[in-house]
N, C-alpha and C positions, 0 to 999 in steps of 0.2 A: 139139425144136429143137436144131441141132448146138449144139455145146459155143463158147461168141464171139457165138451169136445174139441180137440184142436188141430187143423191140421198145419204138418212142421215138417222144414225140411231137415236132414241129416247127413251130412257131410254131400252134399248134391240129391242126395234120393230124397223126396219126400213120402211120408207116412200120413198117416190118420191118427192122432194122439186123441185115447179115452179114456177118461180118469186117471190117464199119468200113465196109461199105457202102449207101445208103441206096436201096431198092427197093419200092414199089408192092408192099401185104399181095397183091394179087391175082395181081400178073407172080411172085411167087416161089411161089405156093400154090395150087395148080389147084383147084379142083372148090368153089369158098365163093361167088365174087364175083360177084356178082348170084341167086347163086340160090336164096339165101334160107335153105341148109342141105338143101337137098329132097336126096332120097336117087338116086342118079342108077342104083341096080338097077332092074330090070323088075319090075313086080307080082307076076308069079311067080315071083322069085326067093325060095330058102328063105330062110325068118330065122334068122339067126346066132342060136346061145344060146351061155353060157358067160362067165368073166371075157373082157376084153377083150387083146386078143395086146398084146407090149409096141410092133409095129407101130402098131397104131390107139390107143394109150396119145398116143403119141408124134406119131401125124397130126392129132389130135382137139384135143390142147393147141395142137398150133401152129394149128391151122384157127381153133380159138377166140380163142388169144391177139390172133392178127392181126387178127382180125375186129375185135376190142374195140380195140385197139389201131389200127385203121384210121377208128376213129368210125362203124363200120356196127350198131349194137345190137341192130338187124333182124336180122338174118347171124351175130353171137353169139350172140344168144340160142337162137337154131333149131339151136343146136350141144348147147345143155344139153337134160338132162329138163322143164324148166318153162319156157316159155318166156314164157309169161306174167306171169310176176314177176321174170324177168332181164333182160328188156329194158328197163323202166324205170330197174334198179337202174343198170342199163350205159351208158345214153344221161344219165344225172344225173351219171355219173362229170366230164363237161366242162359240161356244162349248166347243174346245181346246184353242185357241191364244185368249178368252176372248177378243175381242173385242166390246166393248158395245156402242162406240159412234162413228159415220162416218158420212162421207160427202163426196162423189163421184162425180167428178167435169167433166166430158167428155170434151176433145176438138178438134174442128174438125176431120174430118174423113181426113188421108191421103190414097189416094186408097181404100184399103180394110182392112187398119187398124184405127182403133178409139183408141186413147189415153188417157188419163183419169188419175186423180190427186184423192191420197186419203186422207183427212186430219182426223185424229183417235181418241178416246180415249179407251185407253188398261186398265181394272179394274183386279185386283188378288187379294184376301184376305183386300180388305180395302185398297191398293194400286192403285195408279191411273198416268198415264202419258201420256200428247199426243201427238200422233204417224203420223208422215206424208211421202208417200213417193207416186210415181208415177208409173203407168206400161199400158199397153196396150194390146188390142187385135186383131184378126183379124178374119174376116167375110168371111167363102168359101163356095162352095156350096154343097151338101152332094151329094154323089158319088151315093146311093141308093135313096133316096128320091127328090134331085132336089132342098130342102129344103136351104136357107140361114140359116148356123148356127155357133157357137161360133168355131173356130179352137182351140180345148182346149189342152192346156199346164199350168201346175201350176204354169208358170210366169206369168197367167191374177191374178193369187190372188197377188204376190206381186214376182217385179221380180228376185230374186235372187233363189226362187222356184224353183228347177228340178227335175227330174223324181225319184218317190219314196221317195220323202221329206212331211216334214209338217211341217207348224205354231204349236209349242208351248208354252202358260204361265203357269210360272209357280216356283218354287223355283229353281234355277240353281241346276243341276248335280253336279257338282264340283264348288269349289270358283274360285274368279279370281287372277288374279296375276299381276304383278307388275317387269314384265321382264329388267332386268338389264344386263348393258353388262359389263366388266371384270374391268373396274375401276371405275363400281356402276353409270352409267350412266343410266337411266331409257328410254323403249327403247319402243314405239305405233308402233301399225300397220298405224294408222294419220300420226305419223312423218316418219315411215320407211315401206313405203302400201308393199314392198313384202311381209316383215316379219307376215304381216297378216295370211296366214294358216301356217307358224311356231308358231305363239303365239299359234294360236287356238289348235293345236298337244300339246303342251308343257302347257298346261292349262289342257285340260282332263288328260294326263297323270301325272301331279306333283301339278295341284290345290292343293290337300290335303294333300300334303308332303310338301308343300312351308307355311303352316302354317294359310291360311287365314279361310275366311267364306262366305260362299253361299249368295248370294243376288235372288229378285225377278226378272224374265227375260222373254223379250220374243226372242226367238232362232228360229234357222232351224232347225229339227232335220232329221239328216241323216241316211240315208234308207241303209247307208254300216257301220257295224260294227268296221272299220278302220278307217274311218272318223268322224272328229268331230264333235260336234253342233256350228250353227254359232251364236253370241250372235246377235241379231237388235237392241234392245231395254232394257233400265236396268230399271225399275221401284222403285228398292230399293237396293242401292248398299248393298253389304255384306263389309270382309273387305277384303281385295286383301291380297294375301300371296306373299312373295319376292322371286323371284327366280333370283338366278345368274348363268347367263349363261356368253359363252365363247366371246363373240362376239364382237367386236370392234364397237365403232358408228361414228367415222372417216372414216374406210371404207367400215362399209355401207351404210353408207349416198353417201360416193363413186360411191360404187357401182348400188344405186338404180337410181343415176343421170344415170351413162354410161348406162346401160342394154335399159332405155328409148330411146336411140335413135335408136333402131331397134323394127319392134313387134315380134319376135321372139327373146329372148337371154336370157342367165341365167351366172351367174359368180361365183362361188365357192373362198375363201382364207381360208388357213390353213396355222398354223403355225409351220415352220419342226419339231422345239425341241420339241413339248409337244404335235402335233395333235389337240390343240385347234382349233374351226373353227372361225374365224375372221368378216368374211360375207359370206350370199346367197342373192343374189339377181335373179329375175324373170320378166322379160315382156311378156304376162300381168302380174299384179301382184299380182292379186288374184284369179289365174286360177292354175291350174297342176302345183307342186314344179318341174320343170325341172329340177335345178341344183342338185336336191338330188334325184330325180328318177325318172330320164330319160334314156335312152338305146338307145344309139345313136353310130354307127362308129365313133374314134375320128380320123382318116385318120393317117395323119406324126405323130401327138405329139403320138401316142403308140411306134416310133421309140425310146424313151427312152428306152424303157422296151425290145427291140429288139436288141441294141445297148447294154444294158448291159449284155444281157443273151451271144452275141455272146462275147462280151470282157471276161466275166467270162470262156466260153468253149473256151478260147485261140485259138479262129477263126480269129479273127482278134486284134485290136488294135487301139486307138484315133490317132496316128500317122505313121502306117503303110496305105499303097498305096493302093486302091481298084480299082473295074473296075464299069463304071460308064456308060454304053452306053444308045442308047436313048431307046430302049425298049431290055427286052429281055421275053424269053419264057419259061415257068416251068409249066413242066406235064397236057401239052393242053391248058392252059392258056397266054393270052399275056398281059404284062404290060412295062407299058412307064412312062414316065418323063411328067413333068408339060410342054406342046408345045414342049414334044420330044427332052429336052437338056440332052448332054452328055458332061461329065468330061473328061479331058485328065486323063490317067492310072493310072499318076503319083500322083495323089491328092491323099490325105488321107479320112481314115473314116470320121476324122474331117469336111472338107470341103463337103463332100457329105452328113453328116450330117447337117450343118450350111443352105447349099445349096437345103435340103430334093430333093435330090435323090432318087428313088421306087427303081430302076433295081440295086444298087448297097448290099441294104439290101437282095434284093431277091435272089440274084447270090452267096449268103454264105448261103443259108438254106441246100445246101446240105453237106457243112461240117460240120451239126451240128448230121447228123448221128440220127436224134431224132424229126420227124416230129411235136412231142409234146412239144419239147423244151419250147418255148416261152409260152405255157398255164403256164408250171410249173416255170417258171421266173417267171410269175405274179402272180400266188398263192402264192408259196413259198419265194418272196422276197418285195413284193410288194402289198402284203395280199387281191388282187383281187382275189373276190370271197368267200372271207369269209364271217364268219357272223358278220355283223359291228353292233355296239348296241351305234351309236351315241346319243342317246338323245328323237330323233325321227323317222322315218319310214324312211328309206333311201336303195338306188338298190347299191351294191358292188362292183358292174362291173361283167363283164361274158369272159372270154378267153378259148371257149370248146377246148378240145383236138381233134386235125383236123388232117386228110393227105393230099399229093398230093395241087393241087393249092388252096383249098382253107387255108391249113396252109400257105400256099405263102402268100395269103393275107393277112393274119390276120398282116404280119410283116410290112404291112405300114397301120396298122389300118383300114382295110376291110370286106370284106366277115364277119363272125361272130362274129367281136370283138362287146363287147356293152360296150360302158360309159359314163359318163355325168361330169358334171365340177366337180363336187367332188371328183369324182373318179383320175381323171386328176389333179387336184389339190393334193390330195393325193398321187401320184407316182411320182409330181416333185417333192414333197416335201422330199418321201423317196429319192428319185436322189441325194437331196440336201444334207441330213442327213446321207445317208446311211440304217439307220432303219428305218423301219415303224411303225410309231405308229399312232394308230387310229383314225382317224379322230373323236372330239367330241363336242357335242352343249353344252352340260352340264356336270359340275365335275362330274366325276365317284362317288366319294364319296357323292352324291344326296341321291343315290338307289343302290351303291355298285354291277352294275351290271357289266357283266364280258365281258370286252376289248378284242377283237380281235388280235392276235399277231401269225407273221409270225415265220416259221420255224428257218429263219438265214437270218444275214446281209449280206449287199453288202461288198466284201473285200474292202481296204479303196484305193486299187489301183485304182480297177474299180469306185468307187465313186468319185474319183479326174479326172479321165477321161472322166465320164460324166457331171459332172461338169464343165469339161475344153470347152466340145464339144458347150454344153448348152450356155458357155461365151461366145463364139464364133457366135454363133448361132446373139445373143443377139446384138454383136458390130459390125460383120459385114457382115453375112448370113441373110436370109429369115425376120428376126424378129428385125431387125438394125431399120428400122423407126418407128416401134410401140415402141421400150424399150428406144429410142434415149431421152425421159425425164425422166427416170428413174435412180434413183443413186442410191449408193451404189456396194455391189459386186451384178451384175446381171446375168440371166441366163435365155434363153427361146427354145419355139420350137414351130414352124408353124406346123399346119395343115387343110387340103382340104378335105373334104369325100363325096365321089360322092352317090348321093340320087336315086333309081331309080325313074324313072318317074320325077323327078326334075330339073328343069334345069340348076340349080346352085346350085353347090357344098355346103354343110355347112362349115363354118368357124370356125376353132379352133384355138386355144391361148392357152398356159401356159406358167410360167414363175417362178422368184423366183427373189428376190430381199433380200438382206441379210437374215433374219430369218420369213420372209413372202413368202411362193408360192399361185401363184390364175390360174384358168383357168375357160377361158370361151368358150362356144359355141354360134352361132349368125345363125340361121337358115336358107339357103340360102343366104349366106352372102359373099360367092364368097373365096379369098386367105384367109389364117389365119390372115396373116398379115395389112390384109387390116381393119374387121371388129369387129373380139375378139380381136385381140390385141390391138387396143386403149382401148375398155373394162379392159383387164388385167391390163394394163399401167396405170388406173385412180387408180385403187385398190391398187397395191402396190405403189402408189407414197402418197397415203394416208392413209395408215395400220400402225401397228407396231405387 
């Protein structure tokens, strides 16, 4: 489309606006109207192969824009590769999402893609707001026909679109709300972007238990029953209902600073005495909640939970001597130390823990007489794998009950462990406390639903041991330079998890700094210490 092109709608019909003139999509656009996109070659003519020339770049978008733009969905669609799933998308554009006024602004073609601005008016019941946002498309060549046509994806109608979504207006599902964090601080997905598909969960579910009222909207609505709708556009607010959640806005305002400077990472805090969650943060941040359900190896930092289970079966002890060499061998499997370092004999658990040691935890699996030992430490004390009823949709962690090498692994967080920062935030946390209590977004007393809770405590021997090991860890092992601005009584543990096919290990953190634990993951991110842990260090140096 020349450069001034525009196409607009008018009072429901849309037009083709050129240099301010308003023209019938079909009198300015030969070969669309009426014929449904049909290909007006001969049967025998050859099929084009190849990218598409910046000619039919340029004929293809305006044929399509106009179409769409004309209220023909029929005649757009037979423009794209799918026509089958564009022409609903296209014909709901006014139908469903009531869009009655537009102006589609094209600009230049980069390659094979055309970009394009859409500036709106959205009408509902006597309701009116204008709506602008921007997206684009691109031009290939069809695999059977030869044809230049629309490469269709429901981000050409507007980009946050994906597969099995649709525009609609309409009175909101649920009201809104008005998310506050634990000392009444008012808390946006604007000011805090991870917290964005947290609000969105916590709005479908407690909209109408938070007291408010539905307003007029136009949404995403989502094609998985799990997922929420996303608000775009609010035509007539309702009145937001209050909800108080657990969350601190100190640390995550923290938090949403540190996660940014990697594009993989997530960070989790929880607070030992009560399970309240403090912060989630996410990069990106409005994509997949990683830190609430993710399923990820956390490598060393499941040494907690390994560490406690053998100090409880009086296998070893925080200050008794272990054997620390640089690799050893357990039931056909071989594992080694980080570049192959080995401990003189004479060190303790402690130091081999501070120093994350592999071959020192793995070389006591068979005193434990119980190749399932450590599944049942993490169920049973540490309430991994239960069923967690935080607030919102959240993964538990997974510790299956294993033999032979792959229980080996699992005791320096391998082979089938899965968890993500919550989960790891929650088992420093129980480290910290001793008991677990369940990590929560919102007061139980919301919705009175029923809290997760482990069989039995850590004895308070073993909890002082790992506590001790964690201090240590923290002041002058593996996690010394990430925790080194952190005050208070502190406490951490590195961890590496090798990815296959990756070339760099993932990076893990946790930690605990008086009545605060957090942990984070940072995605190829190389030592623990190097990448989550300045993450973790931001969180509890700004928590409470």
């Amino acid at each position: 489309m020349r450069s001034g092109a525009k196409v607009a709608v008018v009072g429901g019909v849309f037009v083709l606006v050129i240099g301010g003139v308003g023209y019938g999509a079909y009198n300015v656009l030969d070969g669309i109207g009426g014929g449904g996109g049909t290909d007006s070659r001969s049967a025998s003519a050859e099929v084009r192969t190849g990218p598409p020339s910046k000619a039919e770049i340029s004929e293809t978008s305006k044929k399509f824009l106009t179409a769409w733009a004309d209220g023909r969905a029929s005649d757009a669609s037979q423009l794209t590769d799918n026509p089958v799933d564009a022409e609903p998308a296209i014909s709901g554009y006014s139908a469903q999402a009531h869009v009655t006024k537009a102006v589609i602004t094209p600009g230049p073609a980069t390659g094979s893609k055309v970009p394009f601005t859409v500036k709106a008016t959205v009408s509902f019941e006597g309701k009116s707001k204008p709506w602008s946002y921007s997206s684009e498309l691109t031009v290939v060549r069809g695999l059977t026909t030869g044809r230049a046509l629309v490469d269709w994806k429901p981000s050409v109608i507007h980009p946050d679109l994906e597969d099995g979504e649709s525009l609609k207006t309409g009175e909101a599902s649920t009201p809104s709300i008005e998310a506050l964090d634990h000392n009444g601080r008012v808390l946006t997905k604007e000011k805090y972007p991870s917290l964005g598909p947290v609000l969105d969960v916590l709005r479908e579910k407690y909209g109408e238990k938070a007291g408010g009222t539905a307003g007029i909207e136009t949404w995403i609505e989502s094609g998985n029953a799990d997922a929420p709708d996303r608000t775009l556009l609010t035509l007539a607010k309702g009145k937001p209902g209050t909800l108080q959640t657990t969350l601190d806005a100190n640390a995550q305002a923290a938090a949403e600073k540190a996660v940014k400077r990697f594009s993989q990472a997530a960070v989790v805090a929880v607070r030992p005495s009560t399970g309240a969650i403090r912060a989630v943060a996410n990069n990106p941040a409005t994509g997949f909640n990683t830190a609430m359900l993710g399923k990820q190896a956390p490598g060393s930092t499941m040494k907690i939970v390994t560490a406690a289970m053998l100090i409880e079966k009086g296998v070893t002890a925080a200050n008794r001597p272990v054997e620390c060499p640089k690799e050893v061998l357990w039931q056909g499997r071989t594992f080694h130390n980080l570049n192959y370092f080995s401990l003189p004999d004479t060190d303790t658990l402690t130091t081999s823990f501070a120093q994350s040691c592999n071959t020192a935890f793995i070389k006591l699996i068979d005193e434990t007489h119980d190749d399932a030992a450590l599944a049942k430490e993490a169920r049973d004390v540490f309430g991994i794998g239960l069923d967690w009823h935080t607030g919102i949709t959240s993964f538990d962690g997974s510790v299956p009950e294993e033999t032979g090498g792959e229980a080996a692994a699992q005791y320096i967080g391998q082979g089938t462990v899965q968890m993500n920062a919550l989960n790891m935030a929650s088992i420093t946390a129980t480290a910290r406390n001793g008991t677990f209590r369940q990590p929560v977004l919102v007061p139980q007393s919301l919705d009175g639903r029923q809290l997760a809770t482990a069989s039995r405590s850590l004895p308070p021997g073993v909890t002082q041991q790992l506590t001790a090991m964690m201090r240590a860890t923290a002041s002058w092992g593996t996690g010394r330079t990430a925790m080194a601005s952190v005050g208070g009584d502190k406490g951490a543990k590195t961890g590496s998890a090798e990815v296959d096919g990756q070339a760099t290990s993932n990076s893990w953190f946790t930690g605990f700094s008086n009545d605060l634990a957090a942990a984070a993951v940072v995605d190829a991110g190389g030592h623990g210490g190097d990448a989550a842990g300045p993450v973790v260090a931001a969180v509890l140096r700004a928590g409470s």
